[in-house]
C-alpha positions as CSV (number, residue, x, y, z in Angstrom):
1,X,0.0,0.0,0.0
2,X,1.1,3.2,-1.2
3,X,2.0,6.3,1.8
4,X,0.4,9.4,0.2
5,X,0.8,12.7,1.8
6,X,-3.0,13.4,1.0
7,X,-6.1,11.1,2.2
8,X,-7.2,8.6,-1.0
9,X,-10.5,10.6,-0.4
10,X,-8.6,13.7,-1.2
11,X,-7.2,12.2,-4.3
12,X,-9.8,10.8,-5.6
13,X,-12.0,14.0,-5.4
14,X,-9.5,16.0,-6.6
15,X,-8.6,13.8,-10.0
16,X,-12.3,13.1,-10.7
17,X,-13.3,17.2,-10.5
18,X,-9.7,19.2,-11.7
19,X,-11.5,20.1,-14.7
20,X,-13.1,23.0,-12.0
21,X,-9.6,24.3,-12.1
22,X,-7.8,23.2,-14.9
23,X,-8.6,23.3,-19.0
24,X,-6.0,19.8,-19.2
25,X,-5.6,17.1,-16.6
26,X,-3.3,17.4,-14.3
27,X,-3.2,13.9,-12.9
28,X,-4.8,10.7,-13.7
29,X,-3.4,8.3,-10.7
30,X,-3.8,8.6,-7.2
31,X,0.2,8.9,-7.4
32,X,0.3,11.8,-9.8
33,X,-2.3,13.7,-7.8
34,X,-0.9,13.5,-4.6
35,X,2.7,14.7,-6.0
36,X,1.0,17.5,-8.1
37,X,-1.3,18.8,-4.9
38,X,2.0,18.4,-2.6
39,X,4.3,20.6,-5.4
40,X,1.0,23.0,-5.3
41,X,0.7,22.8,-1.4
42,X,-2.6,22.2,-1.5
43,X,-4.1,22.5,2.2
44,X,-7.4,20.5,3.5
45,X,-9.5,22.5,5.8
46,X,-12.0,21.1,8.1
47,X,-15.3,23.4,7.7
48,X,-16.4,26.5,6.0
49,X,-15.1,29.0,8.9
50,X,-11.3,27.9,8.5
51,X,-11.9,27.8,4.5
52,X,-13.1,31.5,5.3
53,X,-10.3,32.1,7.6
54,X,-7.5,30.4,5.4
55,X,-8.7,33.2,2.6
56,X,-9.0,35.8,5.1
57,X,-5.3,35.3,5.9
58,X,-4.5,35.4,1.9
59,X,-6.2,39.1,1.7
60,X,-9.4,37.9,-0.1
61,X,-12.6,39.0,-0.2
62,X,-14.9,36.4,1.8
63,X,-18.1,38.0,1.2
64,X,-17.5,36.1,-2.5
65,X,-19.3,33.1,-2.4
66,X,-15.7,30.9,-1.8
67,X,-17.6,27.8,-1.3
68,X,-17.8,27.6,-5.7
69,X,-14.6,29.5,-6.6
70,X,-12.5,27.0,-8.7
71,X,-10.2,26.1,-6.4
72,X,-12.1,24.7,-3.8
73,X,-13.5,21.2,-3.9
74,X,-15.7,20.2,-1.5
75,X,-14.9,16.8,0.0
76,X,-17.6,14.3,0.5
77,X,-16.9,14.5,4.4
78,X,-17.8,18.0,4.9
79,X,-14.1,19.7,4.6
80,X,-12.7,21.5,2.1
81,X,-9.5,20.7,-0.4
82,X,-7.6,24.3,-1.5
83,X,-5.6,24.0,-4.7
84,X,-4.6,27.5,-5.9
85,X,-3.5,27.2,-9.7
């Protein structure tokens, strides 16, 4: 069994919804997406007040719906994967 640096959850949400984010694909395997969202330093954030508070910190404007900007994808758990392209 492979040690990832993101949950196989993570993964798989991310490779099956990138298009939100990217015109190509960026990754196709569980390996290639954990490698790309590691060189991206993509974060996971438990709830809608730290994805608020993680953009907060970054200067943008949360009054923007956040929850359907492009680089959030909402996990099927409730928390929130960040990939900024």
């Amino acid at each position: 069994m492979a040690n990832y640096q993101y949950e196989k959850s993570v993964l798989e949400t991310f490779i099956k919804n990138q298009g939100q984010l990217f015109d190509e694909k960026v990754a196709e395997s569980l390996e290639e997406a954990d490698e790309f969202l590691d060189m991206m330093m993509a974060t996971v954030v438990d709830n809608e007040k730290q994805l608020k508070s993680y953009f907060d910190e970054l200067g943008v404007d949360t009054e923007d719906d956040i929850l359907n900007a492009a680089e959030v994808f909402k996990l099927d758990d409730g928390r929130f994967l960040i990939v900024e392209g």
